[in-house]
C-alpha positions as CSV (number, residue, x, y, z in Angstrom):
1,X,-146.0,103.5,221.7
2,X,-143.4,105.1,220.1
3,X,-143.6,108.9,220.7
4,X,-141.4,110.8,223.3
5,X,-142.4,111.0,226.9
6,X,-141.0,114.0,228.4
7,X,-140.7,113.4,232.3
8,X,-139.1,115.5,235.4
9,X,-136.2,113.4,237.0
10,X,-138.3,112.5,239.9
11,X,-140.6,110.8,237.5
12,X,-137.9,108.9,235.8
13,X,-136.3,107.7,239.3
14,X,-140.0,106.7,240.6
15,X,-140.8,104.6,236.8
16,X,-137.5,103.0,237.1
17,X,-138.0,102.3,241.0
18,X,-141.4,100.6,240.0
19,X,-139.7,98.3,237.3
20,X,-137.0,96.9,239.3
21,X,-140.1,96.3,242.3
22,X,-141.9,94.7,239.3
23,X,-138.9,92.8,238.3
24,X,-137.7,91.6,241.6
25,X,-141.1,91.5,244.1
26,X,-143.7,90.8,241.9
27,X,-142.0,88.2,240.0
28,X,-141.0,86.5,242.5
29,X,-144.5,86.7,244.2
30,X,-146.3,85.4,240.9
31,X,-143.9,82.5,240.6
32,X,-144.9,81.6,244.4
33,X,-148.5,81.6,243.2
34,X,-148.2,79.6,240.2
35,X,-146.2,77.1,242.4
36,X,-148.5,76.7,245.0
37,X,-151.2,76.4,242.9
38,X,-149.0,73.4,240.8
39,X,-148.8,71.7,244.0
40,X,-152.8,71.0,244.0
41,X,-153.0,68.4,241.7
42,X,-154.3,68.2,238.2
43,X,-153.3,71.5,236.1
44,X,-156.5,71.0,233.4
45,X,-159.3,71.7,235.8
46,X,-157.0,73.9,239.1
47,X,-158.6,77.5,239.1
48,X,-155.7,78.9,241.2
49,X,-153.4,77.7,238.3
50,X,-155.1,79.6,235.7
51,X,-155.6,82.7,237.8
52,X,-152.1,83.0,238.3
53,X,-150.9,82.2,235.0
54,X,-153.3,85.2,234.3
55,X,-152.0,87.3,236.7
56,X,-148.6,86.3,235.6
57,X,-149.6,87.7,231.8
58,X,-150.9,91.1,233.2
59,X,-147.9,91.6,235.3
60,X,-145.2,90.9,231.9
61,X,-147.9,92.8,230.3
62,X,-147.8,96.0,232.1
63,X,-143.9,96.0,233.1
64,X,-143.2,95.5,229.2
65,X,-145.7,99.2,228.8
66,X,-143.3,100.1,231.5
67,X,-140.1,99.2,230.1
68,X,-141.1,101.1,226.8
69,X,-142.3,103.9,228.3
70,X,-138.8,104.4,229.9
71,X,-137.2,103.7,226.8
72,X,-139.1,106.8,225.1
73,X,-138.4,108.8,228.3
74,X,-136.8,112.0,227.8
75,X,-135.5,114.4,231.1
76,X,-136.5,117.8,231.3
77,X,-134.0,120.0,232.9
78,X,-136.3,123.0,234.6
79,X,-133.7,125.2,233.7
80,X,-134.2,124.5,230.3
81,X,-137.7,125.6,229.9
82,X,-138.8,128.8,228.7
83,X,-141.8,130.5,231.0
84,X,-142.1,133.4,228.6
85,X,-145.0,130.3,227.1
86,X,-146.6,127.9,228.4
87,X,-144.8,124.3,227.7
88,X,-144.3,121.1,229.3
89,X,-143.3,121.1,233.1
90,X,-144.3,125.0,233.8
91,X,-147.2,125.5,236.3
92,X,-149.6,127.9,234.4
93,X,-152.0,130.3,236.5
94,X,-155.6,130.5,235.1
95,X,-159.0,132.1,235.7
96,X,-162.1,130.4,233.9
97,X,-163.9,133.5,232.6
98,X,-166.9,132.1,232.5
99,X,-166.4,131.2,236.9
100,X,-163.6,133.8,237.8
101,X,-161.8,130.9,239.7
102,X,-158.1,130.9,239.2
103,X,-156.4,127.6,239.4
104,X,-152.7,126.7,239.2
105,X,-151.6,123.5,236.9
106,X,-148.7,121.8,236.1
107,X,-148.4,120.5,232.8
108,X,-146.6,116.7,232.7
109,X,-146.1,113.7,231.3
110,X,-149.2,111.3,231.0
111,X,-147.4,109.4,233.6
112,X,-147.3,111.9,236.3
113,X,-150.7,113.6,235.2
114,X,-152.6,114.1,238.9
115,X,-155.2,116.2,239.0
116,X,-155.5,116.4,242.6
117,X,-152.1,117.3,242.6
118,X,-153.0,120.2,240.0
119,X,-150.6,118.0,237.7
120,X,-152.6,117.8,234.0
121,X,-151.4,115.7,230.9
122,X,-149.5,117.1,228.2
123,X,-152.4,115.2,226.2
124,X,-155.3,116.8,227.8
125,X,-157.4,118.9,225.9
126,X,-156.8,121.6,228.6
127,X,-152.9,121.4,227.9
128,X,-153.1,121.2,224.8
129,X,-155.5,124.3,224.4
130,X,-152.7,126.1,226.7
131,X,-149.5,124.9,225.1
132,X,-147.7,127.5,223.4
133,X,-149.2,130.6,225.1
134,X,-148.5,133.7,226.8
135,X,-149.4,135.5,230.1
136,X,-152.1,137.6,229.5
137,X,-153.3,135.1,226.7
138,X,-156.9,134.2,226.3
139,X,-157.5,130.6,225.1
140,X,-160.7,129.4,224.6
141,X,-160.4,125.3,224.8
142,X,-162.7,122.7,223.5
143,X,-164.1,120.3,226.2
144,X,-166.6,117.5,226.1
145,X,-168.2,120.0,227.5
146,X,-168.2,122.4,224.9
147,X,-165.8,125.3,225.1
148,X,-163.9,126.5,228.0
149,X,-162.4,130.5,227.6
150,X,-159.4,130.5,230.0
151,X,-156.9,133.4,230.6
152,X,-153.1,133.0,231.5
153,X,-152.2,135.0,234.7
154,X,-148.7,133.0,235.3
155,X,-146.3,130.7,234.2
156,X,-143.3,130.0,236.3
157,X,-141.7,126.6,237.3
C-alpha cells in the first residue's frame, strides 16, 4: 500500500493514538496471554497457546497496515482546499434527481470514511463520480446499482 492517504489532522492524531495503544496495551495484553497459556503444560497440543500466538499475528498484522498507512499519510490544511470544486475534505451538498433528497457528505480518507457520519471515501464510486466538480454540476455516477444522476448544490468546508 503505497499510494498517498490524505487525512484531516484529527485523523492523523487519532491513527497515531491507536498505534501507540497498539504498541503499549495490546502488546502487553497478548504477551500476558501467550504466558498464561505457556504456563499449562505441554505447548504441542495447548489450544490457548495457539490462539494467542494467533491473536498475537493479527495484532503485528494490523498495527504493521497501521504503521504504513501513517507513513503514506499526508495533512490537509482546510485552508488549502479550494471549494470552487469538489475535492478531498469539502462537504458537498447533493439532491438525487431521481428522489429530490438532498444530502450533505464529506469526502475523506478511507480511514475516516463514516457514512453515518455523512463522511464517504475518497475511493467510493460516489466520490469519485463527484471529484472535480462544480456547484450547479450534474454528475451522473455509476453504482452497483446502475446509474445515480446527482446535482451539486454546495461545497464548503
Amino acid at each position: 500500500m503505497s499510494s498517498i492517504n490524505y487525512v484531516s489532522k484529527e485523523a492523523l492524531e487519532s491513527l497515531k493514538e491507536e498505534i501507540n495503544r497498539m504498541k503499549t496495551v495490546g502488546r502487553a495484553e497478548i504477551a500476558r496471554q501467550i504466558s498464561e497459556a505457556r504456563e499449562k503444560g505441554d505447548l504441542k497440543e495447548n489450544a490457548e497457546y495457539d490462539a494467542a500466538k494467533e491473536a498475537q499475528g493479527l495484532h503485528e498484522a494490523k498495527l504493521a497496515s497501521l504503521e504504513a498507512t501513517l507513513a503514506n499519510a499526508r495533512i490537509l490544511d482546510p485552508k488549502d482546499i479550494d471549494t470552487s470544486k469538489v475535492s478531498i475534505l469539502s462537504k458537498v451538498k447533493v439532491t438525487n434527481l431521481a428522489t429530490k433528497k438532498t444530502v450533505e457528505y464529506q469526502i475523506v480518507s478511507e480511514s475516516e470514511a463514516d457514512l453515518k457520519a455523512g463522511k464517504i471515501s475518497v475511493n467510493s464510486p460516489i466520490a469519485k463520480g463527484l471529484l472535480g466538480r462544480a456547484k450547479g454540476d450534474t454528475a451522473e455516477i455509476s453504482v452497483p446499482n446502475g446509474v445515480m444522476k446527482f446535482k451539486i448544490e454546495d461545497i464548503s468546508l
